[in-house]
Biopython code that builds the backbone (N, CA, C, O; Angstrom):
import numpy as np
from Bio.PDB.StructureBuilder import StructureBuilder

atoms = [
    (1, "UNK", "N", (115.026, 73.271, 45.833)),
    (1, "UNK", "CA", (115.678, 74.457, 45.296)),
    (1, "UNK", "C", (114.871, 75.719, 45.610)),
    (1, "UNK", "O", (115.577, 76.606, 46.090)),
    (2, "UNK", "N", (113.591, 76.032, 45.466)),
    (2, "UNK", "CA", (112.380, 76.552, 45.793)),
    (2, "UNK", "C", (112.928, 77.186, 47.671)),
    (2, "UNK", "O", (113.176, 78.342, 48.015)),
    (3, "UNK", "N", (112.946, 76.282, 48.271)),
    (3, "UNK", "CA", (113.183, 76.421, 49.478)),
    (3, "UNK", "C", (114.982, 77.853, 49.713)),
    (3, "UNK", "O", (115.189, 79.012, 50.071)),
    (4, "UNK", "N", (115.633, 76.835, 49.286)),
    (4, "UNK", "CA", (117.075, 77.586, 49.086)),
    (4, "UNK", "C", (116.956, 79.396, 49.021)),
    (4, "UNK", "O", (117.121, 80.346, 49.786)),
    (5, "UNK", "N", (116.450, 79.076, 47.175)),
    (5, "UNK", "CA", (116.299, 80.581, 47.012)),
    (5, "UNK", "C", (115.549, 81.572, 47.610)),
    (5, "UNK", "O", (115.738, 82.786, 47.538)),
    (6, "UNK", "N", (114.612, 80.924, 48.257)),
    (6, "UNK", "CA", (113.456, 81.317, 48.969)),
    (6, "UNK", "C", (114.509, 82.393, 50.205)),
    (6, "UNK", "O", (114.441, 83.611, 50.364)),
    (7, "UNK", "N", (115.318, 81.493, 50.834)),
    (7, "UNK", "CA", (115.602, 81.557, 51.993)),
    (7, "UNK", "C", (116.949, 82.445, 51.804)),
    (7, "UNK", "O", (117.396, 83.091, 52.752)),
    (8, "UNK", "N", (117.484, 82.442, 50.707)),
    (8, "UNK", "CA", (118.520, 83.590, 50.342)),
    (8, "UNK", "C", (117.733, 84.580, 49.784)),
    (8, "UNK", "O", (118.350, 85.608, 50.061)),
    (9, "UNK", "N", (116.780, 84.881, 49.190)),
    (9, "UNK", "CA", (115.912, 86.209, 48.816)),
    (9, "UNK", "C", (115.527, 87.096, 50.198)),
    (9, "UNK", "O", (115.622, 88.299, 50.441)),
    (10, "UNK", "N", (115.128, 86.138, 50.858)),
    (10, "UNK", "CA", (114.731, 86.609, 52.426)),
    (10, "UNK", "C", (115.764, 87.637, 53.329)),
    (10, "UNK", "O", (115.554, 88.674, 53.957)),
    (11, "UNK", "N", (116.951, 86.838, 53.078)),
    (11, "UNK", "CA", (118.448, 87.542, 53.524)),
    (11, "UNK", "C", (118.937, 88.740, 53.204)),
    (11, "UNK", "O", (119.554, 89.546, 53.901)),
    (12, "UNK", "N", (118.459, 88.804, 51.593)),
    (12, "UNK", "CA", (118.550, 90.175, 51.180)),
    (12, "UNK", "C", (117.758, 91.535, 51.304)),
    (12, "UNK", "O", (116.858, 91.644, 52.136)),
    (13, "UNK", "N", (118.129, 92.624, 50.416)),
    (13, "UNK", "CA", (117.596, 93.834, 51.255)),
    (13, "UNK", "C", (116.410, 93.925, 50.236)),
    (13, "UNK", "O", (116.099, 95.087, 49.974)),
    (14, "UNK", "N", (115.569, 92.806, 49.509)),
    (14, "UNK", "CA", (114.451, 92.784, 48.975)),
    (14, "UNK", "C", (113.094, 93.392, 49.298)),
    (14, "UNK", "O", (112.259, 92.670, 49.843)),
    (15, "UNK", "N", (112.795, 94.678, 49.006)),
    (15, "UNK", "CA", (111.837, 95.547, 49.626)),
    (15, "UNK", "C", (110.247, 94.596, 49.803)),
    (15, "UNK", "O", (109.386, 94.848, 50.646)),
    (16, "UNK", "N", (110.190, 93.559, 48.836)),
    (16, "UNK", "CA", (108.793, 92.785, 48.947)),
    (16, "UNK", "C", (109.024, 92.233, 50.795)),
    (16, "UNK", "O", (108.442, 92.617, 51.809)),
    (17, "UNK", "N", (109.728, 91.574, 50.668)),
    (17, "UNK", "CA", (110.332, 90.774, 52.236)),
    (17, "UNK", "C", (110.140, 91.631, 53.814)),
    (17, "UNK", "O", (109.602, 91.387, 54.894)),
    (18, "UNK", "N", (111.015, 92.880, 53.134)),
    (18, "UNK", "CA", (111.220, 93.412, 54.552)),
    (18, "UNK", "C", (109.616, 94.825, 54.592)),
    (18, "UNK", "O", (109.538, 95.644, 55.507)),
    (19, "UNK", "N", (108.651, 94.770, 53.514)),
    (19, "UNK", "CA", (107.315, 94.641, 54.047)),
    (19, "UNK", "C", (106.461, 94.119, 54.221)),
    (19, "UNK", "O", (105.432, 94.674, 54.607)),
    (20, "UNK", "N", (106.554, 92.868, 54.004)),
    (20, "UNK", "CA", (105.695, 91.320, 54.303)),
    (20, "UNK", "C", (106.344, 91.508, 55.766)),
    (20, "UNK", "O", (105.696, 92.192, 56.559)),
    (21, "UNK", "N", (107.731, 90.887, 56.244)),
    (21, "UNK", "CA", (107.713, 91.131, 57.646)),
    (21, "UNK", "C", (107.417, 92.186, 58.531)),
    (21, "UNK", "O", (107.273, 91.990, 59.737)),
    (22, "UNK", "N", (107.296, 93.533, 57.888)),
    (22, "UNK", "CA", (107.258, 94.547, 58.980)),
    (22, "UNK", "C", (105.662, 94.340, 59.683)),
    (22, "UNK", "O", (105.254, 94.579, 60.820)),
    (23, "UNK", "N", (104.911, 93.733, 58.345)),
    (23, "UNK", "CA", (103.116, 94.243, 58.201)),
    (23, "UNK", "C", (102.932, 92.332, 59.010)),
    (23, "UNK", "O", (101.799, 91.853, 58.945)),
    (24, "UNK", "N", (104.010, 91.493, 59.650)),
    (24, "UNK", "CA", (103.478, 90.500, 60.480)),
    (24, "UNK", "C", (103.732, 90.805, 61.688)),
    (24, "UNK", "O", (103.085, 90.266, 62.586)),
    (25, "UNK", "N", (105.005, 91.990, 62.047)),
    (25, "UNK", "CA", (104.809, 93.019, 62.824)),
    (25, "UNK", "C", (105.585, 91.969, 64.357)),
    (25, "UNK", "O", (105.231, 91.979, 65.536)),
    (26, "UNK", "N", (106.763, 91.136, 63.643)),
    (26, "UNK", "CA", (107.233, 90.541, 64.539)),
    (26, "UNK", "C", (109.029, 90.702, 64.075)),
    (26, "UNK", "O", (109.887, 89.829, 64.206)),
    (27, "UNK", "N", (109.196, 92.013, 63.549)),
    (27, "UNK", "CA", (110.468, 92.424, 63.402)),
    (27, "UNK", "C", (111.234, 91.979, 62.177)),
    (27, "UNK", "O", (110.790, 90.941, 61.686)),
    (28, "UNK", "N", (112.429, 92.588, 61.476)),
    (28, "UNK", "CA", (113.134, 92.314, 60.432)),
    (28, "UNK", "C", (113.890, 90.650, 60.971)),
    (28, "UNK", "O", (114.104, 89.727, 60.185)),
    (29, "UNK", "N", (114.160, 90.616, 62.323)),
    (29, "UNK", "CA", (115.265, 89.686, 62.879)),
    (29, "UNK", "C", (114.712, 88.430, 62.195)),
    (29, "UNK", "O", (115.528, 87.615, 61.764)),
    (30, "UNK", "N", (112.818, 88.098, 61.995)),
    (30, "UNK", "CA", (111.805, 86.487, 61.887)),
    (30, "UNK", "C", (112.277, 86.755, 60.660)),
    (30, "UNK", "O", (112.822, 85.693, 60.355)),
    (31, "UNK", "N", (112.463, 87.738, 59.466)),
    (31, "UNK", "CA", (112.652, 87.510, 58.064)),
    (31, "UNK", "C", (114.458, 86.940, 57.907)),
    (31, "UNK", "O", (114.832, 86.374, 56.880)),
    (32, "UNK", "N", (115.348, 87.193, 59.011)),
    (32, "UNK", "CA", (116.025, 86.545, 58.461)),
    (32, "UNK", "C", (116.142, 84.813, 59.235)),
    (32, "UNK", "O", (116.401, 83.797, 58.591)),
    (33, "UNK", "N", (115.831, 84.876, 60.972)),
    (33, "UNK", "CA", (115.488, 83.640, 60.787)),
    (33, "UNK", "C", (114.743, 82.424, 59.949)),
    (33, "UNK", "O", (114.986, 81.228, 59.787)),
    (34, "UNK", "N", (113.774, 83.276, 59.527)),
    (34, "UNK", "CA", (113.220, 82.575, 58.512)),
    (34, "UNK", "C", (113.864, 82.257, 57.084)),
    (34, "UNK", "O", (113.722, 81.276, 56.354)),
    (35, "UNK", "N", (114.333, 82.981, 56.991)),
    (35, "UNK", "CA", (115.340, 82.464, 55.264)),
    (35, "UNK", "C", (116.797, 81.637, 56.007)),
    (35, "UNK", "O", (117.645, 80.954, 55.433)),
    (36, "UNK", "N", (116.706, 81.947, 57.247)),
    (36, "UNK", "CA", (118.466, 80.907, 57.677)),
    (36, "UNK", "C", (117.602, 79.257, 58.103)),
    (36, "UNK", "O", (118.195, 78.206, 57.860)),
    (37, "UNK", "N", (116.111, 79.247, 58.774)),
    (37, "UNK", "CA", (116.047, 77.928, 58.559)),
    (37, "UNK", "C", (115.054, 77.254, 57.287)),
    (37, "UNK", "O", (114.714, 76.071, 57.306)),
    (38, "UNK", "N", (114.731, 78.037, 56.394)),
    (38, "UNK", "CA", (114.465, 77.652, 55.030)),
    (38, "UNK", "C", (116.127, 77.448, 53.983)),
    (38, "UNK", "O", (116.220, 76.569, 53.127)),
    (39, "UNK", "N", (116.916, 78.128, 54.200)),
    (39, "UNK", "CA", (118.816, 77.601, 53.874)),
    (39, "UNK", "C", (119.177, 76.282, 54.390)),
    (39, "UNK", "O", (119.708, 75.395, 53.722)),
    (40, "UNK", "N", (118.828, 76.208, 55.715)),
    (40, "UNK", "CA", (119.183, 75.114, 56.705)),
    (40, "UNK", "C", (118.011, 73.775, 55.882)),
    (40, "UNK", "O", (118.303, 73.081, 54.908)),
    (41, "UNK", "N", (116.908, 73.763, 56.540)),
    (41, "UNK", "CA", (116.150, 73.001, 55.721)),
    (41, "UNK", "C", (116.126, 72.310, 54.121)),
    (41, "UNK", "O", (115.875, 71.137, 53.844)),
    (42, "UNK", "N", (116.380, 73.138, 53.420)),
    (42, "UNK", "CA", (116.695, 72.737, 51.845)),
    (42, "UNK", "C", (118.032, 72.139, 51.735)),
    (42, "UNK", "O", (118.420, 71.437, 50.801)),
    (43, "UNK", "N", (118.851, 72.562, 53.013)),
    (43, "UNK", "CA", (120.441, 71.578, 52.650)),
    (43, "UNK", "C", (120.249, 70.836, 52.748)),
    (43, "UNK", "O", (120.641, 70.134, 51.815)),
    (44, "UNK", "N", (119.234, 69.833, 54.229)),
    (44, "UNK", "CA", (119.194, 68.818, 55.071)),
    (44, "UNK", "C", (118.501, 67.854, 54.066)),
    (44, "UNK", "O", (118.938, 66.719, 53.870)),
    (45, "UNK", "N", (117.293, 68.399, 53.375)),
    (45, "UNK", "CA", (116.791, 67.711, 52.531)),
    (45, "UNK", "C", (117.525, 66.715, 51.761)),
    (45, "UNK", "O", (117.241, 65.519, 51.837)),
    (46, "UNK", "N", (118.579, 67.224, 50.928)),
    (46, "UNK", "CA", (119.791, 66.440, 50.339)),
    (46, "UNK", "C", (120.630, 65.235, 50.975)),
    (46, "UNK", "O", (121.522, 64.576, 50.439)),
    (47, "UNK", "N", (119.925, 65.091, 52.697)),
    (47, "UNK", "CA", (120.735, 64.024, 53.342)),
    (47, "UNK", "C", (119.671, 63.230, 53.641)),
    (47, "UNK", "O", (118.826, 63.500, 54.495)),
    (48, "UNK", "N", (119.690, 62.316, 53.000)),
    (48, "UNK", "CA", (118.313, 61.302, 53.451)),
    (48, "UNK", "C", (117.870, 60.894, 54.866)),
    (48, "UNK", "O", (116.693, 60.674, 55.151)),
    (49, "UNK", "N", (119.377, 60.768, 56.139)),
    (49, "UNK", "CA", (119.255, 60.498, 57.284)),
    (49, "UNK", "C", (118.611, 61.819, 58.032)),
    (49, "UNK", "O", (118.180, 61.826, 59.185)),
    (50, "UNK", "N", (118.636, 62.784, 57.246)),
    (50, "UNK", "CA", (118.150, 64.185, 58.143)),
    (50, "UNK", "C", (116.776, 64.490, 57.508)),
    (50, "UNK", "O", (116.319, 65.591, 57.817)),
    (51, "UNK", "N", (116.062, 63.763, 56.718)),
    (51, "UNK", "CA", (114.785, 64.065, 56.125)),
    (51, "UNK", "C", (113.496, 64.876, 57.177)),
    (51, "UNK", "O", (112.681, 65.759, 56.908)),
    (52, "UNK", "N", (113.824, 63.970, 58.667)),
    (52, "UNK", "CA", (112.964, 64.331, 59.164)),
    (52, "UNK", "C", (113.079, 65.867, 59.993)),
    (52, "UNK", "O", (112.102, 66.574, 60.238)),
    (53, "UNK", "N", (114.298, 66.150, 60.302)),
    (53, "UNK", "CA", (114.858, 67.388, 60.546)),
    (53, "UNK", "C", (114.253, 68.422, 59.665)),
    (53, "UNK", "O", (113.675, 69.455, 60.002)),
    (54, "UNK", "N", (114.567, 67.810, 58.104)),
    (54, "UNK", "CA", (114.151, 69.037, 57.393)),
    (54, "UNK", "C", (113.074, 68.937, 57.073)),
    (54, "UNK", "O", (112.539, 70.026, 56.864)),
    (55, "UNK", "N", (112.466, 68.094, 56.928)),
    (55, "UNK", "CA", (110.807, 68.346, 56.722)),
    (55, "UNK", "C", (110.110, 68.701, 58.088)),
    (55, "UNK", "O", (108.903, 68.838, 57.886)),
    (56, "UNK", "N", (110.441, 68.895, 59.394)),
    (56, "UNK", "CA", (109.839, 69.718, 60.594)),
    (56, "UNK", "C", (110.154, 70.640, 60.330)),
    (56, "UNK", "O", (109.299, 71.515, 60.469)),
    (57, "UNK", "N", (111.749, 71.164, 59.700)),
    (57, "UNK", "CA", (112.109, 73.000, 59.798)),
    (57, "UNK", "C", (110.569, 73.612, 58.733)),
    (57, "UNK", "O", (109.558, 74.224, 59.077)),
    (58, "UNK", "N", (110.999, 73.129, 57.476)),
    (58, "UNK", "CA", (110.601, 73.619, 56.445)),
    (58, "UNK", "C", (109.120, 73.709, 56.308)),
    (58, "UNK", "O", (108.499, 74.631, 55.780)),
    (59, "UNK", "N", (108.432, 72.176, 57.083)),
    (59, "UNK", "CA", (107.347, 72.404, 57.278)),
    (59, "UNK", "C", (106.469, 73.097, 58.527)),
    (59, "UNK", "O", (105.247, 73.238, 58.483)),
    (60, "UNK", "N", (107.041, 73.369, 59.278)),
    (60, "UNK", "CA", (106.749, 74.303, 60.260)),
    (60, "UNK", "C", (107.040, 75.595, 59.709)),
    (60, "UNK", "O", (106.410, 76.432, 60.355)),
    (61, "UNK", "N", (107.736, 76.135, 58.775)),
    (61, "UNK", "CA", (107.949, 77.451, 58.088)),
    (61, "UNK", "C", (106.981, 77.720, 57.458)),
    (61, "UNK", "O", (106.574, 78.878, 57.365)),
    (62, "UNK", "N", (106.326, 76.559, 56.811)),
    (62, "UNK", "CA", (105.622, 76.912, 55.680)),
    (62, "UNK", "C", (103.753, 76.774, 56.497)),
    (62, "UNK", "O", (102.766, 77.420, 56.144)),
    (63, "UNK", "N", (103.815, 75.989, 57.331)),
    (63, "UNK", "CA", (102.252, 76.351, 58.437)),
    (63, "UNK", "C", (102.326, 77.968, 58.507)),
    (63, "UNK", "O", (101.665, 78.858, 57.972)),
    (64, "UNK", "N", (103.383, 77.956, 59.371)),
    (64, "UNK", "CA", (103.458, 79.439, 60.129)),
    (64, "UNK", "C", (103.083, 80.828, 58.834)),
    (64, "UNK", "O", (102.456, 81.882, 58.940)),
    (65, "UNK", "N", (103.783, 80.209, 57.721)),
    (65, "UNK", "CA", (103.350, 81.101, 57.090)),
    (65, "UNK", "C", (101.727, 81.253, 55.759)),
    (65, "UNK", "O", (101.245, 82.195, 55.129)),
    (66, "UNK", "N", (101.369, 79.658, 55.892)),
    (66, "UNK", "CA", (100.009, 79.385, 55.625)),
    (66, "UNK", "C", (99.204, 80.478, 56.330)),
    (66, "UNK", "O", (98.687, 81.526, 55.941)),
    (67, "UNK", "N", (99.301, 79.750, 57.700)),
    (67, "UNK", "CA", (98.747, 80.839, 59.105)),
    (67, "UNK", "C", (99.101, 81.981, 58.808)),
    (67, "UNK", "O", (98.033, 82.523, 58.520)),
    (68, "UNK", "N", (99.929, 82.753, 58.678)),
    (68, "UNK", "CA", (99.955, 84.479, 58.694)),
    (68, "UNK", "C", (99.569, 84.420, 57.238)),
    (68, "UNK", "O", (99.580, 85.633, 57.029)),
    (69, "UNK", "N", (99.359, 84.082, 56.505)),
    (69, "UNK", "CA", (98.258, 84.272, 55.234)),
    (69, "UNK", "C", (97.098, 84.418, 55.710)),
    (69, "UNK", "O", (96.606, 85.547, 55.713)),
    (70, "UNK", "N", (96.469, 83.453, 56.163)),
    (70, "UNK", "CA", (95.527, 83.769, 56.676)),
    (70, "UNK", "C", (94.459, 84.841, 57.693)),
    (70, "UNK", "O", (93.419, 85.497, 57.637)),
    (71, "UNK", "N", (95.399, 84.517, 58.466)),
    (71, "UNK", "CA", (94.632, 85.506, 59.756)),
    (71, "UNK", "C", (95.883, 86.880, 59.449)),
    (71, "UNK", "O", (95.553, 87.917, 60.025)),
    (72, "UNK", "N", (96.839, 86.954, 58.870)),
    (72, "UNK", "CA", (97.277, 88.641, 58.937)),
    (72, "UNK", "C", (97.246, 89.651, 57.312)),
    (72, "UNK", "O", (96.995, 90.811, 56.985)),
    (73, "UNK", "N", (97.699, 88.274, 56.597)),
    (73, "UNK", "CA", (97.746, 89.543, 55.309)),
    (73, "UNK", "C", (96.979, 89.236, 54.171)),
    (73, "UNK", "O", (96.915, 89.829, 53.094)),
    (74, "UNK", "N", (96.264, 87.971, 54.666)),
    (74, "UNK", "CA", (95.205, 87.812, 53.708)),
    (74, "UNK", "C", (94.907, 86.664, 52.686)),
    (74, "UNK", "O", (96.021, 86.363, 52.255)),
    (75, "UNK", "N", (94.122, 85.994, 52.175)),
    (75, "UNK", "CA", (94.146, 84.959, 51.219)),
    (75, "UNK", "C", (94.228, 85.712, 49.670)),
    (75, "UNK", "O", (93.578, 86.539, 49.032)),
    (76, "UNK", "N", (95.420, 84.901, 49.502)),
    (76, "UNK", "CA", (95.466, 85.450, 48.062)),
    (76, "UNK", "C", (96.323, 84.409, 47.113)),
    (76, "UNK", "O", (96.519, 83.263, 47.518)),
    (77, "UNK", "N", (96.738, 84.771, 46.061)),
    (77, "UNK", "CA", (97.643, 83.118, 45.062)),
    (77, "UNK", "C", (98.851, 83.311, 45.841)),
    (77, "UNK", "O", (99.714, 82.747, 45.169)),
    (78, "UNK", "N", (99.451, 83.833, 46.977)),
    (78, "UNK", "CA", (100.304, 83.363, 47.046)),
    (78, "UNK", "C", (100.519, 82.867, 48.479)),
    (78, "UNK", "O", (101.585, 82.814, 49.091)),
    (79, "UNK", "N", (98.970, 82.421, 49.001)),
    (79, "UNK", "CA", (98.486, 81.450, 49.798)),
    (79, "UNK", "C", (98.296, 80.100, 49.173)),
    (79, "UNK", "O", (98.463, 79.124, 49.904)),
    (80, "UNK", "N", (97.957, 79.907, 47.875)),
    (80, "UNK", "CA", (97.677, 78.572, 47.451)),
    (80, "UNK", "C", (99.894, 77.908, 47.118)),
    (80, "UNK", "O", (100.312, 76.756, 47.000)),
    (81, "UNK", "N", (100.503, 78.930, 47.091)),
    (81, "UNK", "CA", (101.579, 79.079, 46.723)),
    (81, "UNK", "C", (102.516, 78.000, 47.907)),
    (81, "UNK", "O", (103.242, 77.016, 47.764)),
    (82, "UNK", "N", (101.988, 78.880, 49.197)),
    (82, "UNK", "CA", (102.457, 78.273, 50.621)),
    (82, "UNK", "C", (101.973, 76.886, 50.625)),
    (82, "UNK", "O", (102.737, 75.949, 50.856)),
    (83, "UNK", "N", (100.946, 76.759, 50.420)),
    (83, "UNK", "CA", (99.793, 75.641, 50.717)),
    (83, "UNK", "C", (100.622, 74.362, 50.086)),
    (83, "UNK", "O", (100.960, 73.422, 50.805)),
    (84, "UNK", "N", (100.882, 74.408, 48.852)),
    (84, "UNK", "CA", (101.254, 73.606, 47.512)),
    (84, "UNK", "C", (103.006, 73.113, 47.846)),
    (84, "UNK", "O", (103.480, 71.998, 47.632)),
    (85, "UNK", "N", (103.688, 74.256, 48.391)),
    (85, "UNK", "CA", (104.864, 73.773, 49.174)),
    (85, "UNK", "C", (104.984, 73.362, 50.295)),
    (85, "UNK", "O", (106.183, 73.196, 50.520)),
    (86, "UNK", "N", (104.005, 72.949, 51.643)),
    (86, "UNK", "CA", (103.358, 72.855, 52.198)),
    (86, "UNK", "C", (103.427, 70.729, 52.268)),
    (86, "UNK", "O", (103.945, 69.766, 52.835)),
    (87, "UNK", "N", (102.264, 71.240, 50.992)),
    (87, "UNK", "CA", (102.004, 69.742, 50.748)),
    (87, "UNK", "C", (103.029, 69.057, 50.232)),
    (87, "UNK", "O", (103.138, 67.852, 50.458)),
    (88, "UNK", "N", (104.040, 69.825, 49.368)),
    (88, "UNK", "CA", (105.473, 69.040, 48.841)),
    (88, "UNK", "C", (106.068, 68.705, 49.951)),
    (88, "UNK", "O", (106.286, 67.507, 50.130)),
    (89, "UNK", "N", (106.417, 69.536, 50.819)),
    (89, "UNK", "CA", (107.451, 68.993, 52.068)),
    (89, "UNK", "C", (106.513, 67.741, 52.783)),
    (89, "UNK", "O", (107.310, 67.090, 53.459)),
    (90, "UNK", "N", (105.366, 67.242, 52.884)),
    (90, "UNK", "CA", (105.027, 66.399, 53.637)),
    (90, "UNK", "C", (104.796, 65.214, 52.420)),
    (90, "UNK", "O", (104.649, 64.087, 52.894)),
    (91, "UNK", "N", (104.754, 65.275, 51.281)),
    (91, "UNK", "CA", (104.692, 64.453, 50.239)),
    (91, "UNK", "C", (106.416, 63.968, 49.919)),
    (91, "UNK", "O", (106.540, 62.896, 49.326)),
    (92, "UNK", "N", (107.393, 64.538, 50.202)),
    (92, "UNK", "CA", (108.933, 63.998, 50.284)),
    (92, "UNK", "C", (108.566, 63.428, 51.621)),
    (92, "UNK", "O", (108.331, 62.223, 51.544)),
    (93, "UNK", "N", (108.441, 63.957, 52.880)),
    (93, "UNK", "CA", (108.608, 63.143, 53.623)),
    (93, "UNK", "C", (108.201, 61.699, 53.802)),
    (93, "UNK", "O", (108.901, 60.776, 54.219)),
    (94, "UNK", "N", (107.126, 61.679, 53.468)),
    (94, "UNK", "CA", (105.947, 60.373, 52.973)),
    (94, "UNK", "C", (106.639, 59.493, 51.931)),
    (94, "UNK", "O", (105.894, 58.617, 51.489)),
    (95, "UNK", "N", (107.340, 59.500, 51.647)),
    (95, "UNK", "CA", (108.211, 59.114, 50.249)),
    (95, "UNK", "C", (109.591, 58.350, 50.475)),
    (95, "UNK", "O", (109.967, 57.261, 50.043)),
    (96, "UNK", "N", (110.366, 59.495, 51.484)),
    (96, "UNK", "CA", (111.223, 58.927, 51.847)),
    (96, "UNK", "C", (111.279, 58.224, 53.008)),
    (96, "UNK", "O", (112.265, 57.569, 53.344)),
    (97, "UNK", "N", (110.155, 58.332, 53.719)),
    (97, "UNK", "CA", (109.932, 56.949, 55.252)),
    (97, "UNK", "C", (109.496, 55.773, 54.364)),
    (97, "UNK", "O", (109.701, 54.659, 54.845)),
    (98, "UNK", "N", (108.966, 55.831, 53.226)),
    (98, "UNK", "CA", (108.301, 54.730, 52.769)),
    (98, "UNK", "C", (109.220, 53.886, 51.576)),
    (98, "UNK", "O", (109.025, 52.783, 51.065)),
    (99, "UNK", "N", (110.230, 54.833, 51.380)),
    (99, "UNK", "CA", (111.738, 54.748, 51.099)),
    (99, "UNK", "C", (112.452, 53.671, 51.868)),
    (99, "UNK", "O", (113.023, 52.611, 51.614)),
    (100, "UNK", "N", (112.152, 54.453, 52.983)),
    (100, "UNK", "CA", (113.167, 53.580, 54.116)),
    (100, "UNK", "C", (112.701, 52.257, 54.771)),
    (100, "UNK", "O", (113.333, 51.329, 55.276)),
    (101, "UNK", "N", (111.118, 52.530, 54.554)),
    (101, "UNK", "CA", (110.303, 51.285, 55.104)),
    (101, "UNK", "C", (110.628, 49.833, 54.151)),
    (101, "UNK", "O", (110.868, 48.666, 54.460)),
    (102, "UNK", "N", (110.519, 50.451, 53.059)),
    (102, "UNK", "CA", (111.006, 48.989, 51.872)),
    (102, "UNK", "C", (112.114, 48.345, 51.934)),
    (102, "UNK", "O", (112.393, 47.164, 51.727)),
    (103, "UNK", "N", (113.108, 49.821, 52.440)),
    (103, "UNK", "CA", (114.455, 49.689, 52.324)),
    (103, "UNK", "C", (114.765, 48.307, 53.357)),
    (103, "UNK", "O", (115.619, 47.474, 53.055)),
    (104, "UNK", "N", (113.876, 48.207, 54.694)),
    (104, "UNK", "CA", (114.266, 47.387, 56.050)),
    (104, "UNK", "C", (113.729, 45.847, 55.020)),
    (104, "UNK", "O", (113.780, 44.722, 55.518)),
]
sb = StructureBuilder()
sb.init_structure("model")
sb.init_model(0)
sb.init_chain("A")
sb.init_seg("    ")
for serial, (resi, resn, name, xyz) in enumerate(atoms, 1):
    if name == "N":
        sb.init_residue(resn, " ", resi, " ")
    sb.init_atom(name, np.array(xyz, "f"), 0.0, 1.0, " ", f" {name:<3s}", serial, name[0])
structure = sb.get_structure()
């Protein structure tokens, strides 16, 4: 759910958003790709056969933006924030292969 809203806040004309993206300095267009495959990702989640789909979108969203914590706008709580969702998307994934592993 986290993911979802995430990714519809992004869409909107939310002044936090569209200066987090200006100050990564790779255009308004990455803030809305980024909330259309954090939308995309949080649906897929809900389909167990697409787990791995959405745990590459979501978790590649959430590196990329570990990483621009880091090296562009800085370590701060809402780096441990990324980090912690981060580790959720690879802790579902881990869950549901091991889901599926019992399942065989």
């Amino acid at each position: 759910m986290i993911f979802l809203f995430e990714g519809v806040d992004k869409l909107g004309d939310r002044k936090l958003w569209i200066r987090i993206f200006a100050e990564i300095g790779l255009g308004q267009w990455f803030r809305y790709a980024t909330g259309v495959l954090e939308i995309i990702g949080a649906s897929l989640l809900l389909i167990p056969r697409a787990t791995t789909i959405a745990v590459t979108m979501l978790g590649s969203t959430m590196l990329g933006a570990f990483l621009t914590h880091i090296v562009i706008i800085g370590i701060g709580p809402q780096t441990v924030i990324v980090a912690v969702l981060l580790a959720a998307v690879i802790m579902i994934y881990w869950r549901r292969r091991t889901a599926v592993t019992e399942a065989k």
